[in-house]
C-alpha positions in Angstrom: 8.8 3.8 8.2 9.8 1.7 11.2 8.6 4.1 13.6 5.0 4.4 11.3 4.8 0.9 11.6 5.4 1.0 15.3 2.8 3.7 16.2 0.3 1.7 14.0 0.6 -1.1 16.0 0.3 0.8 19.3 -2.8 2.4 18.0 -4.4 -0.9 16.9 -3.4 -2.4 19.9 -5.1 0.7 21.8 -8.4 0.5 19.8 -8.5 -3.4 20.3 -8.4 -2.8 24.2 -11.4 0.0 24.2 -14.3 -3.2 24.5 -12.6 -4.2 27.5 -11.7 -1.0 29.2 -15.4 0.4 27.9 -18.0 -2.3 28.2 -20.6 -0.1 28.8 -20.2 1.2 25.3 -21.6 -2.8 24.3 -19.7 -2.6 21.1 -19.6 -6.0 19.7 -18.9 -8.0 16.9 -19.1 -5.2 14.3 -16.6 -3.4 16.3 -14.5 -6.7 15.6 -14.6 -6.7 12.0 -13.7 -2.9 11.9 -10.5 -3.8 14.0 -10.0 -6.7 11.5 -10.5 -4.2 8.5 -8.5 -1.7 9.9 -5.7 -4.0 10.2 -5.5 -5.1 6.8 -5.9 -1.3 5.7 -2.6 -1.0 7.9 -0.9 -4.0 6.3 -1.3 -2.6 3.2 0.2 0.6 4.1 3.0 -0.6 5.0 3.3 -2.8 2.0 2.6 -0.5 -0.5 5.8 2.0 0.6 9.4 0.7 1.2 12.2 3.1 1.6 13.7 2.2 -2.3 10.5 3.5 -3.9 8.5 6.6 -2.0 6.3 7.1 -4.6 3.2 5.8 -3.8 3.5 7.5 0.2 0.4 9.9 -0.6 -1.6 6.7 -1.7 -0.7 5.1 1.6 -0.6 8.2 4.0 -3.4 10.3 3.1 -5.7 7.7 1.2 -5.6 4.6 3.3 -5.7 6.7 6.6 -8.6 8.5 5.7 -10.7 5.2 5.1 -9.1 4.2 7.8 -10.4 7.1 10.7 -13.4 7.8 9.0 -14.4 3.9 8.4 -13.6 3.1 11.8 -15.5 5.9 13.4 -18.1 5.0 11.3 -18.1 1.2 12.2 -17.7 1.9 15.8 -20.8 4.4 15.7 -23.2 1.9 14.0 -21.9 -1.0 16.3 -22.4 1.2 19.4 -25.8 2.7 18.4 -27.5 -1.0 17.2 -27.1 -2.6 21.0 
């Protein structure tokens, strides 16, 4: 879980550097609010499972990151495509 949790940082981290190492994909503030959502998505993951009580790790793995790459793929699309 520590290492999930580690990896989910570095991949925010990663997709809240993309407007600066992209700007010519102009993605703007709806690209924001997708990084914002996508961070509370990841918070609750990481809530949702500790290592006493596994049961709810198919809610958090495949659920939430499902929302969570299609959603943001989504968001980014729409944000790129409206500049």
């Amino acid at each position: 879980l520590r290492l999930a949790a580690v990896l989910h940082l570095a991949m925010w981290l990663v997709l809240a550097a993309i407007p600066m190492m992209q700007p010519e994909l102009n993605l703007g503030a709806i690209y924001y609010i997708g990084l914002i959502a996508v961070a509370v998505l990841l918070i609750r993951q990481h809530w949702i499972v500790n290592p006493k009580d596994l049961s709810r790790v198919n809610e958090a793995f495949f659920t939430l990151n499902a929302i969570i790459s299609f959603g943001f793929t989504l968001i980014a699309a729409v944000d790129s495509c409206l500049r």
